[in-house]
N, CA, C, O and CB atoms as a CASP TS submission, in Angstrom:
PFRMAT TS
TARGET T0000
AUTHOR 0000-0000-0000
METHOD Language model
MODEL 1
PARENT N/A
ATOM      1  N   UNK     1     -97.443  61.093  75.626  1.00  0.00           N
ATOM      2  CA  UNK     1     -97.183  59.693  75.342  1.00  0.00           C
ATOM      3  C   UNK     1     -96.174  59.614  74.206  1.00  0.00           C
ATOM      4  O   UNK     1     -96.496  60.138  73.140  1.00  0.00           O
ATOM      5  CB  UNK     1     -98.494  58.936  74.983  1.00  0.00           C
ATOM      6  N   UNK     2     -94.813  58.930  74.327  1.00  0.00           N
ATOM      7  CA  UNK     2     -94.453  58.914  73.685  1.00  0.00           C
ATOM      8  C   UNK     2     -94.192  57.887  72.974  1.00  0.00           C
ATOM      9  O   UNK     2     -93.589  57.150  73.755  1.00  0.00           O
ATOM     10  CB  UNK     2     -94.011  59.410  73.917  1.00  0.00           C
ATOM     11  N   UNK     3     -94.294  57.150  71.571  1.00  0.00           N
ATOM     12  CA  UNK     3     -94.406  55.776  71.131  1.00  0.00           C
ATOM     13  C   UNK     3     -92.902  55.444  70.586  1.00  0.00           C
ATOM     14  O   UNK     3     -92.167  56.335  70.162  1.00  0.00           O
ATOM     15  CB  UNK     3     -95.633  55.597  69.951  1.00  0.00           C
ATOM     16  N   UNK     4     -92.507  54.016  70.643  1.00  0.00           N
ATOM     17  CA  UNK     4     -91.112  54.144  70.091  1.00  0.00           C
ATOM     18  C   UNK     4     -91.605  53.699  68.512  1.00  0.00           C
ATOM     19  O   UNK     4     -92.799  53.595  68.234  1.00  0.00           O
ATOM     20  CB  UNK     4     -89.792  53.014  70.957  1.00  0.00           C
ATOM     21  N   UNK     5     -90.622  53.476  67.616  1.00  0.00           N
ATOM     22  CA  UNK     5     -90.857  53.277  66.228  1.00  0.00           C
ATOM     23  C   UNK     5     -91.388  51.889  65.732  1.00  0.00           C
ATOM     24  O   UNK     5     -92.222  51.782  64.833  1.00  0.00           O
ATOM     25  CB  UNK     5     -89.638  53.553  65.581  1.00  0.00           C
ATOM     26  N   UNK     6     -90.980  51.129  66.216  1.00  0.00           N
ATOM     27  CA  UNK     6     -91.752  50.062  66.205  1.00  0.00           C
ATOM     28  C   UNK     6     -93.510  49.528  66.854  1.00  0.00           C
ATOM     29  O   UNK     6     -94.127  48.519  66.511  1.00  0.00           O
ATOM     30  CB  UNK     6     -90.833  49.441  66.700  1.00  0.00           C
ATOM     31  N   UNK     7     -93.970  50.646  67.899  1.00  0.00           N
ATOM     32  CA  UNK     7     -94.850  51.311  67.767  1.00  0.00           C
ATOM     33  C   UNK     7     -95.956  51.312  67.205  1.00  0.00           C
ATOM     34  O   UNK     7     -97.060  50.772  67.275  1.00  0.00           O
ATOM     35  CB  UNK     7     -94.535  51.893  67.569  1.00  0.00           C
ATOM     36  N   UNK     8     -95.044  52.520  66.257  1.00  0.00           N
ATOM     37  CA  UNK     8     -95.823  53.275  65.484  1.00  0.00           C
ATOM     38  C   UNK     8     -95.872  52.784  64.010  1.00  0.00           C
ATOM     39  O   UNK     8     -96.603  53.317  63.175  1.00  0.00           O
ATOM     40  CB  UNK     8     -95.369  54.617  65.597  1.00  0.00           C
ATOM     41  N   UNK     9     -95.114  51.815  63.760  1.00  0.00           N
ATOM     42  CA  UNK     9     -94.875  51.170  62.215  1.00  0.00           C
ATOM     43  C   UNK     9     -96.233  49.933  62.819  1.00  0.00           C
ATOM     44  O   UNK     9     -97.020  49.554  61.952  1.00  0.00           O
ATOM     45  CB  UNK     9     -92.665  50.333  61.694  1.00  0.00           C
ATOM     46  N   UNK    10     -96.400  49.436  64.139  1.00  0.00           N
ATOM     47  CA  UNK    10     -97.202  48.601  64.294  1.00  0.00           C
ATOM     48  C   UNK    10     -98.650  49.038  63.897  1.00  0.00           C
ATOM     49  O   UNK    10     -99.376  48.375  63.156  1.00  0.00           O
ATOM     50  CB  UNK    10     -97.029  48.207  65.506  1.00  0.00           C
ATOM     51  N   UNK    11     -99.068  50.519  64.615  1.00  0.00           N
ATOM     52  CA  UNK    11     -99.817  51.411  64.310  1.00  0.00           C
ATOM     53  C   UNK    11    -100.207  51.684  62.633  1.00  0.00           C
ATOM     54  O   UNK    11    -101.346  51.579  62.179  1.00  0.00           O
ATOM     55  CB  UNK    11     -99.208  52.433  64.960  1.00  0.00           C
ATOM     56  N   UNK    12     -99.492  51.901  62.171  1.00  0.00           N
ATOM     57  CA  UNK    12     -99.565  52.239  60.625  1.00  0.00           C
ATOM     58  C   UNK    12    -100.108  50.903  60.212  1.00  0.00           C
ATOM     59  O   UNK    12    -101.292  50.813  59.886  1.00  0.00           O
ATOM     60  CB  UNK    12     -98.029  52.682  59.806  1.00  0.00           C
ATOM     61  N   UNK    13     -99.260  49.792  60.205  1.00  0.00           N
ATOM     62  CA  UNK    13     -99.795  48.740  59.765  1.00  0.00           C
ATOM     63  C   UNK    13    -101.325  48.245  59.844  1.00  0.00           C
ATOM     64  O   UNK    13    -101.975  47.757  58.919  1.00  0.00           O
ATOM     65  CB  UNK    13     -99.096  47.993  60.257  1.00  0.00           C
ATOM     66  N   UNK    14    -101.878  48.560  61.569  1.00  0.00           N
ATOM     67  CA  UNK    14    -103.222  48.411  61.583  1.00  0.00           C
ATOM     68  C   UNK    14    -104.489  49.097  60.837  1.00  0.00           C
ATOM     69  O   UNK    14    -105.589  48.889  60.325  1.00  0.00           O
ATOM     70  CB  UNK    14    -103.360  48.549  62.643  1.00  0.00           C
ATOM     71  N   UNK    15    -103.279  50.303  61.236  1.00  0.00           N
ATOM     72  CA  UNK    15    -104.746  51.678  60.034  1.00  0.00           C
ATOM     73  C   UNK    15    -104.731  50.776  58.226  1.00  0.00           C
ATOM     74  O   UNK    15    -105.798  50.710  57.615  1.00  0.00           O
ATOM     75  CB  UNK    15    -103.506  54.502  59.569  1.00  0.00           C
ATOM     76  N   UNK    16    -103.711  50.305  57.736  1.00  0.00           N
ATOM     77  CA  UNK    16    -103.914  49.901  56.571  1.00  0.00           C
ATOM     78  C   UNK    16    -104.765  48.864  56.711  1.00  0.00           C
ATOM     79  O   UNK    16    -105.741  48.911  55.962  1.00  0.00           O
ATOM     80  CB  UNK    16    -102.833  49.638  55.911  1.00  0.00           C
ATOM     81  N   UNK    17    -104.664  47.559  57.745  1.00  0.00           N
ATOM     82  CA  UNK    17    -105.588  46.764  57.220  1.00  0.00           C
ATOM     83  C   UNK    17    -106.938  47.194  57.487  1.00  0.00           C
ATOM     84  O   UNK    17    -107.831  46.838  56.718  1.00  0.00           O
ATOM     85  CB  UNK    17    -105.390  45.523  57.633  1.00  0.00           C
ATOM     86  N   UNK    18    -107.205  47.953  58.535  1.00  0.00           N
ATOM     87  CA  UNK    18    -108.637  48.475  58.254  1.00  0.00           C
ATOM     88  C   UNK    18    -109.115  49.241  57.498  1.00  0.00           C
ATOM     89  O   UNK    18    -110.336  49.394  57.476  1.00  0.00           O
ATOM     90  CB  UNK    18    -109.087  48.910  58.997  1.00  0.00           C
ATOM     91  N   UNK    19    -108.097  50.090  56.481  1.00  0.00           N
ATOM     92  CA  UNK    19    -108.599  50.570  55.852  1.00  0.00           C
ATOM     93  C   UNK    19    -108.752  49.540  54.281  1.00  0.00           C
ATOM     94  O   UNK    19    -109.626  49.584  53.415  1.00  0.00           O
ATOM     95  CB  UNK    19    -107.985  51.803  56.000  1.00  0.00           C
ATOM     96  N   UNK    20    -107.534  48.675  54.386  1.00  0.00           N
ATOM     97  CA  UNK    20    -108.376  47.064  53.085  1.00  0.00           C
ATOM     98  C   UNK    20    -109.868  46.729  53.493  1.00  0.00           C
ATOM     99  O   UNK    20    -110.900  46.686  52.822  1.00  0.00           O
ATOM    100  CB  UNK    20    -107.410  44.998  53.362  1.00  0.00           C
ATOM    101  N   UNK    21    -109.603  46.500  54.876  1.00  0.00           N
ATOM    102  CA  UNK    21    -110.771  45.866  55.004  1.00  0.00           C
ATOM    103  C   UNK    21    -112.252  46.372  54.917  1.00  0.00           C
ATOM    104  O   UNK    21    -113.203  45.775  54.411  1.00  0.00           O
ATOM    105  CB  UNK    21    -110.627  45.403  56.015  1.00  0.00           C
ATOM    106  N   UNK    22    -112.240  47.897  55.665  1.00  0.00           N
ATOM    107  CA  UNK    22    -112.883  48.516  55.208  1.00  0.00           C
ATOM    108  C   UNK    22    -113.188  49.046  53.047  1.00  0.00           C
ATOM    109  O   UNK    22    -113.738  50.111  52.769  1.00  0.00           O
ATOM    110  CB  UNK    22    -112.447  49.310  56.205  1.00  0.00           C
ATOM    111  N   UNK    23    -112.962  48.590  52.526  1.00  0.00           N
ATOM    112  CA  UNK    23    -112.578  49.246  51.231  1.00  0.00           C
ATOM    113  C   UNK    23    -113.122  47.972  50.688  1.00  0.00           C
ATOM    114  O   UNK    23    -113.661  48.027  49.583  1.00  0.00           O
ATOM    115  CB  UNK    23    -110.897  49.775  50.865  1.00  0.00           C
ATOM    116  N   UNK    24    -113.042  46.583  51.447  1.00  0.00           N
ATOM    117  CA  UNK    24    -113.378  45.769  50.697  1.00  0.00           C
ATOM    118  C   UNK    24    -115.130  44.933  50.897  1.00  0.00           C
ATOM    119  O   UNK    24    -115.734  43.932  50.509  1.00  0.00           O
ATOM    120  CB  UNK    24    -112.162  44.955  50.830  1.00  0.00           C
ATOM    121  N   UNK    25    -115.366  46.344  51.901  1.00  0.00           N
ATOM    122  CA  UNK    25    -117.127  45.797  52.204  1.00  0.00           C
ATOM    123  C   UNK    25    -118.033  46.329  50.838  1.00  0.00           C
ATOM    124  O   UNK    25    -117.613  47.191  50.066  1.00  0.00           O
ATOM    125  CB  UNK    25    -117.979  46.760  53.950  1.00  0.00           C
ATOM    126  N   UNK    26    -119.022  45.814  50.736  1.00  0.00           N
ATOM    127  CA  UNK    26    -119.800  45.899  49.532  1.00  0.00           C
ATOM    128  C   UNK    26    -121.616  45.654  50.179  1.00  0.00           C
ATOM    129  O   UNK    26    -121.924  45.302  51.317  1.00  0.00           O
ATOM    130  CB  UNK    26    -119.120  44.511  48.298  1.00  0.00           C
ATOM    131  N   UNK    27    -122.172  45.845  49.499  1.00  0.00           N
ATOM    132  CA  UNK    27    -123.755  45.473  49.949  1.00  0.00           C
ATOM    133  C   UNK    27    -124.067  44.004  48.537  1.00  0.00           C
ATOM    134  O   UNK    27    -123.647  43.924  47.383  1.00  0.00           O
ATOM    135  CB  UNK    27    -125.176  47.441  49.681  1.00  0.00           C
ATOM    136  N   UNK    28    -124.865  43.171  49.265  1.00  0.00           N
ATOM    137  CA  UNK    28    -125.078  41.802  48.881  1.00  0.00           C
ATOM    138  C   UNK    28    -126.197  42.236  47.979  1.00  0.00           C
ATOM    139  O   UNK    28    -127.094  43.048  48.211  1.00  0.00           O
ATOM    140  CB  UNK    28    -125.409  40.651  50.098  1.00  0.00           C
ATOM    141  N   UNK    29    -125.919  41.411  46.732  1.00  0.00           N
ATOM    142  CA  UNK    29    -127.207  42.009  45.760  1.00  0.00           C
ATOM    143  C   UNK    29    -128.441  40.973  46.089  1.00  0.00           C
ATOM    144  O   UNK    29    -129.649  41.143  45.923  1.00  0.00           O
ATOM    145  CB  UNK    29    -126.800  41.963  43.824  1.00  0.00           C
ATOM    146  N   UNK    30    -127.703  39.805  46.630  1.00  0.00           N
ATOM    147  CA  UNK    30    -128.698  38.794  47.081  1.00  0.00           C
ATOM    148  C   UNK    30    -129.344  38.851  48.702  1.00  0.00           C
ATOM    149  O   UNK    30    -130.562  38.684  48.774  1.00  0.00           O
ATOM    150  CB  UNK    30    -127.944  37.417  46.875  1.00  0.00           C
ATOM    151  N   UNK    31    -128.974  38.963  49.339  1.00  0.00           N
ATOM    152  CA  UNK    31    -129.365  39.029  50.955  1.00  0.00           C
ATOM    153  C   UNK    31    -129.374  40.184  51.519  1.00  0.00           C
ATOM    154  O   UNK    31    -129.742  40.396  52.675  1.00  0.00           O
ATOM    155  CB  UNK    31    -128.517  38.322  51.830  1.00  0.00           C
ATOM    156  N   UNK    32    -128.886  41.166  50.573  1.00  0.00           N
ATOM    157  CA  UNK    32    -128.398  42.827  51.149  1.00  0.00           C
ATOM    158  C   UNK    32    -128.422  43.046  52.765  1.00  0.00           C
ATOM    159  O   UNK    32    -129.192  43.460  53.632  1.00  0.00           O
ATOM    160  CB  UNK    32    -129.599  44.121  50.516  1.00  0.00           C
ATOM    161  N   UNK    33    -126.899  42.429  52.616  1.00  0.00           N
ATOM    162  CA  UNK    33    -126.344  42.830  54.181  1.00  0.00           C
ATOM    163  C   UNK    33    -124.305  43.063  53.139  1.00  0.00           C
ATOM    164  O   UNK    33    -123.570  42.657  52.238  1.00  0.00           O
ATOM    165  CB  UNK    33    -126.675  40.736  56.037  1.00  0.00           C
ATOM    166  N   UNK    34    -124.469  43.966  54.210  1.00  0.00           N
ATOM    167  CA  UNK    34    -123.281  44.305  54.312  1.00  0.00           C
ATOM    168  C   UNK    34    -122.110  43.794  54.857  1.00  0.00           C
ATOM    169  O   UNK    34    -121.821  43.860  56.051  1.00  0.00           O
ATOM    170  CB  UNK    34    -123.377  45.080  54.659  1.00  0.00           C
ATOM    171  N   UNK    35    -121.160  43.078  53.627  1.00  0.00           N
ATOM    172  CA  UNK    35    -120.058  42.259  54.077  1.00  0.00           C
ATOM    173  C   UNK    35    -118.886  42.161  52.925  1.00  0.00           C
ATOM    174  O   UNK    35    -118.913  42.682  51.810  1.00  0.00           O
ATOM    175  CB  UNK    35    -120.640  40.800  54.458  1.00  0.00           C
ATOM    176  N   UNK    36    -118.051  41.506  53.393  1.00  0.00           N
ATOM    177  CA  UNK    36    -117.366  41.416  51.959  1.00  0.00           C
ATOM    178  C   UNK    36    -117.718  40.519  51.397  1.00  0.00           C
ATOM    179  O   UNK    36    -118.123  39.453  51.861  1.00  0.00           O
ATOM    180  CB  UNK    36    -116.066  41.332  51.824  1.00  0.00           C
ATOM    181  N   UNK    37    -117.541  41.034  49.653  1.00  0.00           N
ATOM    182  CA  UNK    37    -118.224  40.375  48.906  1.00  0.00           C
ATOM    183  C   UNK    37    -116.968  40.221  47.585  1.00  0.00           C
ATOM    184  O   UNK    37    -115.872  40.781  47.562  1.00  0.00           O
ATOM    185  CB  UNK    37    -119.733  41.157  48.651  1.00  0.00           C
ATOM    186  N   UNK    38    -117.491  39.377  46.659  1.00  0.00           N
ATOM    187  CA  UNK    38    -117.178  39.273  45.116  1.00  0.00           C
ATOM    188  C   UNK    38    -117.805  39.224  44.392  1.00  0.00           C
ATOM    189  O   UNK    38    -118.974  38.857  44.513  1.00  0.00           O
ATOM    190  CB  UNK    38    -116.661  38.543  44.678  1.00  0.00           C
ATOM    191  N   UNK    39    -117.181  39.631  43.197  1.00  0.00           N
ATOM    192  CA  UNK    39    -118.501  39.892  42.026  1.00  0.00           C
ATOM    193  C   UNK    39    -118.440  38.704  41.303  1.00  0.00           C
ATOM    194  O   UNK    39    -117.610  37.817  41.102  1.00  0.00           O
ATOM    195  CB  UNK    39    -118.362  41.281  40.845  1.00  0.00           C
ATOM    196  N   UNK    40    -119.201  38.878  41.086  1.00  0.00           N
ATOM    197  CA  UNK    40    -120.256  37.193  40.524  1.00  0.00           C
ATOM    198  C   UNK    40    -121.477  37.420  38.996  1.00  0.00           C
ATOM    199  O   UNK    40    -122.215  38.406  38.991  1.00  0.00           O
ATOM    200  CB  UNK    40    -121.770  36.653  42.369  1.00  0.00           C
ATOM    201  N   UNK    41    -121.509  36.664  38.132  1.00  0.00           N
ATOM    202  CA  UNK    41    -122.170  36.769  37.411  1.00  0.00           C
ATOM    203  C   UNK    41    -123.231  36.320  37.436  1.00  0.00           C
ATOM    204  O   UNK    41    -123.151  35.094  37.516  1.00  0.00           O
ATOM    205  CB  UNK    41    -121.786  36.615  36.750  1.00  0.00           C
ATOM    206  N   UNK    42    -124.711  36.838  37.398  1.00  0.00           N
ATOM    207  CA  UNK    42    -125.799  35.984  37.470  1.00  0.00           C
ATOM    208  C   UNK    42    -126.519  35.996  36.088  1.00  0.00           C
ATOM    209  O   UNK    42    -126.772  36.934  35.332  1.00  0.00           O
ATOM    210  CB  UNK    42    -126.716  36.399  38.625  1.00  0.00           C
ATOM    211  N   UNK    43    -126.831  34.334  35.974  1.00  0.00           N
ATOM    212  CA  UNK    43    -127.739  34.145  34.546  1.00  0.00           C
ATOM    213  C   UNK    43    -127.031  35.048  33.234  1.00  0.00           C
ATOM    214  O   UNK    43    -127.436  35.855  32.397  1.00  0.00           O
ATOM    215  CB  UNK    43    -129.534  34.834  34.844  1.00  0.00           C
ATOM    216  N   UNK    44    -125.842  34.453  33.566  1.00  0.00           N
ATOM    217  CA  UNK    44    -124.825  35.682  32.538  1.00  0.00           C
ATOM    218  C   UNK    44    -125.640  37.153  32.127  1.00  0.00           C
ATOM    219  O   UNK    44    -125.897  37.373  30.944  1.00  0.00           O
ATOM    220  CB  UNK    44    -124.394  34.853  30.721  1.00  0.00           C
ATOM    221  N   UNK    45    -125.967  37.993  33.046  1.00  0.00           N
ATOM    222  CA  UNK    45    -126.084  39.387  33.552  1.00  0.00           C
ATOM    223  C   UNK    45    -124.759  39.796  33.304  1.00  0.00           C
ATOM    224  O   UNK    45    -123.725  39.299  32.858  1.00  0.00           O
ATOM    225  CB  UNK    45    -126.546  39.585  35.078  1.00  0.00           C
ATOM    226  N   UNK    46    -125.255  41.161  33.866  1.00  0.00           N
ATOM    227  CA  UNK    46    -124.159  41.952  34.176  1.00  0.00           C
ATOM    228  C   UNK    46    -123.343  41.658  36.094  1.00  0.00           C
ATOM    229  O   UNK    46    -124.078  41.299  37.014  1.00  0.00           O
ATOM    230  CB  UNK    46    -124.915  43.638  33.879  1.00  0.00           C
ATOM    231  N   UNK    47    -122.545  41.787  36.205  1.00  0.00           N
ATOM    232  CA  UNK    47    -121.612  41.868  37.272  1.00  0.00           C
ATOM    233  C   UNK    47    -122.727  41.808  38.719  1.00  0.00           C
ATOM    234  O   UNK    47    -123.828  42.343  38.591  1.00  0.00           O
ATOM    235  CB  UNK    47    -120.585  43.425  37.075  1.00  0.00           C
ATOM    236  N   UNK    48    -122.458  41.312  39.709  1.00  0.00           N
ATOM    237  CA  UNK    48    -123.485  41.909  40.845  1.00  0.00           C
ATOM    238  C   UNK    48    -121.936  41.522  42.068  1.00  0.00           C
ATOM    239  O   UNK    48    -120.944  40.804  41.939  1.00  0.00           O
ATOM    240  CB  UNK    48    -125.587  40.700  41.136  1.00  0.00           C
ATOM    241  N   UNK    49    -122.307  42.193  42.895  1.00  0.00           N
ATOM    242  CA  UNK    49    -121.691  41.999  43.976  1.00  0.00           C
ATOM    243  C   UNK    49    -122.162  40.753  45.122  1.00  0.00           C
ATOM    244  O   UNK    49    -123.179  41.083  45.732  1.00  0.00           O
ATOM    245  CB  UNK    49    -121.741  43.270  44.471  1.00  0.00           C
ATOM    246  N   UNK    50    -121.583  39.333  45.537  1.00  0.00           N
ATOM    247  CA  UNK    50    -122.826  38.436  46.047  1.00  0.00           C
ATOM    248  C   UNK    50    -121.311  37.864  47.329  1.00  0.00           C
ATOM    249  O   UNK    50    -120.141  37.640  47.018  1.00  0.00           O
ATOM    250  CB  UNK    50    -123.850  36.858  44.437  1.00  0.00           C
ATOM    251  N   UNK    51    -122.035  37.771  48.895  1.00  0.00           N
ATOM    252  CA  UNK    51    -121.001  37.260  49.869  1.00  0.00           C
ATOM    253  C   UNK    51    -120.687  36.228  49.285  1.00  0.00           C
ATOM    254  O   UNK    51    -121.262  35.927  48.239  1.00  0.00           O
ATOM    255  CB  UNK    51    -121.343  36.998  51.265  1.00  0.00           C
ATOM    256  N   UNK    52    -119.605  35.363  49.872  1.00  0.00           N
ATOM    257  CA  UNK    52    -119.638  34.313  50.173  1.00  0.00           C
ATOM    258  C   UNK    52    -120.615  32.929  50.276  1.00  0.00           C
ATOM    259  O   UNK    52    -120.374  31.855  49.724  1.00  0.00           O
ATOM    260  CB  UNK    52    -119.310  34.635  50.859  1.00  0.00           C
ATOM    261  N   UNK    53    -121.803  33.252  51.148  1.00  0.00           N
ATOM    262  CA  UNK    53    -122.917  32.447  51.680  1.00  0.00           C
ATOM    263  C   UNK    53    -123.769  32.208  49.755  1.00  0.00           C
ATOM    264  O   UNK    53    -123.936  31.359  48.880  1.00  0.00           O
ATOM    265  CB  UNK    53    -124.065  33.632  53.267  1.00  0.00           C
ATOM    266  N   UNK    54    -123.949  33.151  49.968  1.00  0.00           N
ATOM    267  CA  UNK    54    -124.937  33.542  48.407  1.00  0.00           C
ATOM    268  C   UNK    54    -123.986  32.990  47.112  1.00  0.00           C
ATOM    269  O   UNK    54    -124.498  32.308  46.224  1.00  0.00           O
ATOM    270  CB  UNK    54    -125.216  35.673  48.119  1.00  0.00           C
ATOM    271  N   UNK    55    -122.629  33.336  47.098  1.00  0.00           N
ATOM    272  CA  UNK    55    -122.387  32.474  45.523  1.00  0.00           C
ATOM    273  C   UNK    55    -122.527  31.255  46.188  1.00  0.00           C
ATOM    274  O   UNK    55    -123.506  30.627  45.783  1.00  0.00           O
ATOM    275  CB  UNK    55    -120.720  32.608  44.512  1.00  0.00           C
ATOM    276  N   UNK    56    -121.675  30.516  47.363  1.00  0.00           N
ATOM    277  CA  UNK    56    -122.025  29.327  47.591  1.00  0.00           C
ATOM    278  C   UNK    56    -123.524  28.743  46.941  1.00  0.00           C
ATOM    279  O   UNK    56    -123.625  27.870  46.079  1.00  0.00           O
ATOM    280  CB  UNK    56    -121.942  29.300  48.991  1.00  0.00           C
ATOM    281  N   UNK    57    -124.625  29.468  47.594  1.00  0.00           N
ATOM    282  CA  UNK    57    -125.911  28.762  47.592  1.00  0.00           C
ATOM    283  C   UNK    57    -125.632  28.746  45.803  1.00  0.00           C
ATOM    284  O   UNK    57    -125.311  27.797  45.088  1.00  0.00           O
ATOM    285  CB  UNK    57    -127.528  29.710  48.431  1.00  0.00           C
ATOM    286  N   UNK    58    -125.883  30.106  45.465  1.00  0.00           N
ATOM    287  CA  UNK    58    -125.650  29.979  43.768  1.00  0.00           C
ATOM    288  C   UNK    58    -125.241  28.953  42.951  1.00  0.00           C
ATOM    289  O   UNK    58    -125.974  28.254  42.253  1.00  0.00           O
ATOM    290  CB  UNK    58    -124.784  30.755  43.355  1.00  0.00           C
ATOM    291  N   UNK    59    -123.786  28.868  43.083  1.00  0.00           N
ATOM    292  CA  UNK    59    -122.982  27.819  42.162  1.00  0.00           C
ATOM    293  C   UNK    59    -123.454  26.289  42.587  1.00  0.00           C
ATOM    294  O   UNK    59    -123.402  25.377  41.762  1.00  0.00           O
ATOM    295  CB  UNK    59    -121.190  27.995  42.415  1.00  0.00           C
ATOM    296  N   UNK    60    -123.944  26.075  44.013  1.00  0.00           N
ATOM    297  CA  UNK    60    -124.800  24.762  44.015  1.00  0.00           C
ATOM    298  C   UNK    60    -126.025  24.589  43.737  1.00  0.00           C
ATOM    299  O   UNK    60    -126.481  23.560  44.237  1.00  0.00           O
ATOM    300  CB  UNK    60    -124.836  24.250  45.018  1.00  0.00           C
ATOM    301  N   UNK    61    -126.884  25.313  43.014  1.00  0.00           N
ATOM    302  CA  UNK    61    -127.799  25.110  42.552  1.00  0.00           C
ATOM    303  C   UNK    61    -127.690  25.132  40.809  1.00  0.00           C
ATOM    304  O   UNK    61    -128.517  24.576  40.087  1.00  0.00           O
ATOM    305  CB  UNK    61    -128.590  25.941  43.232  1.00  0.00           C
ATOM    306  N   UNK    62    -126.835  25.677  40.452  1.00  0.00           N
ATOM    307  CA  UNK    62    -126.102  26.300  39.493  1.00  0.00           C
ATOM    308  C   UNK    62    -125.586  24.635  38.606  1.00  0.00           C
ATOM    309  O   UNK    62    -124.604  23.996  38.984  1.00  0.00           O
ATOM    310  CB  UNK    62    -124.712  27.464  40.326  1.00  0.00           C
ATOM    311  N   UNK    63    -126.532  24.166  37.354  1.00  0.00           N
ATOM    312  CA  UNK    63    -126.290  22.869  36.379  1.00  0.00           C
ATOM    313  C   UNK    63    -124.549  22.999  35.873  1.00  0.00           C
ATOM    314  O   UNK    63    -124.036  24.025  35.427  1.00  0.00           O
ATOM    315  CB  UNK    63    -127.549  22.980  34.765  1.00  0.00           C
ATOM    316  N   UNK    64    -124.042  22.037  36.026  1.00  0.00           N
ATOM    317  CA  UNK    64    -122.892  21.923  35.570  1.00  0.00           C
ATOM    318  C   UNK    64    -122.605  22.663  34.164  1.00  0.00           C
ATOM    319  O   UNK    64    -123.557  23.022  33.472  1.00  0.00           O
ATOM    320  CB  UNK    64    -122.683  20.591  35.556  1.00  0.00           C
ATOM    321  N   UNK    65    -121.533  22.841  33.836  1.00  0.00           N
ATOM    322  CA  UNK    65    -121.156  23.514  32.569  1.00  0.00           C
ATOM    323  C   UNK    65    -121.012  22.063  31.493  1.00  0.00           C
ATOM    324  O   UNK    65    -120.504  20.974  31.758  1.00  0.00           O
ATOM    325  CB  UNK    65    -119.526  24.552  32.805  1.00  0.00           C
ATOM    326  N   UNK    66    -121.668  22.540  30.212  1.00  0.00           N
ATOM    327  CA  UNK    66    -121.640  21.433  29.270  1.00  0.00           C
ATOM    328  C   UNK    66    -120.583  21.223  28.846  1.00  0.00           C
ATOM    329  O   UNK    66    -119.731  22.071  28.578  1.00  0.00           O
ATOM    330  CB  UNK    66    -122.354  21.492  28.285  1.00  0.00           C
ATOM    331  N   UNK    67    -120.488  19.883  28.714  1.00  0.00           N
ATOM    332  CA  UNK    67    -119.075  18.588  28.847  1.00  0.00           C
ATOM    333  C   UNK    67    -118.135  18.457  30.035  1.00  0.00           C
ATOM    334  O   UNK    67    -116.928  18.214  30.032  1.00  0.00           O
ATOM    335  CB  UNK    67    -117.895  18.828  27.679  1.00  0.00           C
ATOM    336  N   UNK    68    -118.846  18.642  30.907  1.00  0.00           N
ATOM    337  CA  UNK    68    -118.613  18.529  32.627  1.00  0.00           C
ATOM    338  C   UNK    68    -118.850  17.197  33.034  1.00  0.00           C
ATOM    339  O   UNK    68    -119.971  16.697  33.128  1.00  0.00           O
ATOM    340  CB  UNK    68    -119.661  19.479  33.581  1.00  0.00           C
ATOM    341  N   UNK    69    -117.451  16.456  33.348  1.00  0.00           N
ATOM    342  CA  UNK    69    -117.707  15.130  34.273  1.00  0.00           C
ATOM    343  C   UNK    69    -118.705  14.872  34.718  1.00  0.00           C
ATOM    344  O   UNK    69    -119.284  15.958  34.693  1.00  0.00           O
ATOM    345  CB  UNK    69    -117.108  14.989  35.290  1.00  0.00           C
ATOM    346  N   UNK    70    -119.697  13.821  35.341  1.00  0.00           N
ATOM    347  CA  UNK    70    -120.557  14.063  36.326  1.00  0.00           C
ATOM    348  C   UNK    70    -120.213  13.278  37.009  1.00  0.00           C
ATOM    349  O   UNK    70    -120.788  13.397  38.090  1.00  0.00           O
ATOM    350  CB  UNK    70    -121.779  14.086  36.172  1.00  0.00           C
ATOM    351  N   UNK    71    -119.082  11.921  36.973  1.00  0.00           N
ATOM    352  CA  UNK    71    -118.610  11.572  38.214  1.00  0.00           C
ATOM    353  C   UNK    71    -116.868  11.743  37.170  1.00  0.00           C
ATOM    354  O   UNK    71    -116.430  12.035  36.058  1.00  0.00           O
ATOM    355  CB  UNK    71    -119.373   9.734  39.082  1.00  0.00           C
ATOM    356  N   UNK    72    -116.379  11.228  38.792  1.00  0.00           N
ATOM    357  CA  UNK    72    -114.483  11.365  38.639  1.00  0.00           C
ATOM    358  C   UNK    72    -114.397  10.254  37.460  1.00  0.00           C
ATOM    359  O   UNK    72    -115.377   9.511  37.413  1.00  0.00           O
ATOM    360  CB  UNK    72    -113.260  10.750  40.423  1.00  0.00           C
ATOM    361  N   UNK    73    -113.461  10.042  36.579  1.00  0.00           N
ATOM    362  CA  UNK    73    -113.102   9.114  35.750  1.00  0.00           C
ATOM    363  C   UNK    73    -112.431   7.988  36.654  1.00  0.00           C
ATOM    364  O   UNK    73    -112.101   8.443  37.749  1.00  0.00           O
ATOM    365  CB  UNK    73    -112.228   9.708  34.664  1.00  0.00           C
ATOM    366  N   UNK    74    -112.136   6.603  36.478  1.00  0.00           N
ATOM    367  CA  UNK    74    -112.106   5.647  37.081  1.00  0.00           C
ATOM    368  C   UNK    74    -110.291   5.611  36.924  1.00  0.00           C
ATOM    369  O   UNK    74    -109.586   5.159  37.827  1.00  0.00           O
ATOM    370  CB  UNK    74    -113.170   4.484  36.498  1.00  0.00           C
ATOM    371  N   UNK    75    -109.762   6.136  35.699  1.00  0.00           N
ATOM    372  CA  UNK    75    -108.447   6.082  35.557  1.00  0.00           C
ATOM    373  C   UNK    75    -108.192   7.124  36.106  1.00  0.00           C
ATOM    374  O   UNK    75    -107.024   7.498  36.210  1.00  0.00           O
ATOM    375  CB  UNK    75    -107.906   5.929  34.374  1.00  0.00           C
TER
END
């Protein structure tokens, strides 16, 4: 089989994003499933790794930061 260069630059390109993508899975400190994740601070802890789903739930349960709007200003 022979591939032409464009190809094989297509090829290369795919092995990299699977290998981001792969590189960028983590285990959930909250739901522990395996996905990509970001690190997130809990109860100002140290660092944890938490998906998507989980900071969501987090930061909405999560009291506003003091001197935080609680509605939009009218001006």
């Amino acid at each position: 089989m022979h591939a032409s260069m464009t190809e094989l630059d297509e090829l290369q390109e795919m092995r990299e994003n699977i290998r981001r993508s792969l590189a960028a899975l983590e285990l959930c400190w909250s739901c522990q499933r395996v996905c990509e994740c970001e690190q997130d601070l809990v109860d100002d802890a140290a660092p944890v790794w938490l998906c998507c789903a989980c900071r969501e739930k987090l930061h909405a349960d999560a009291p506003p930061e003091p001197g935080a709007l609680l509605w939009p200003s009218p001006w």
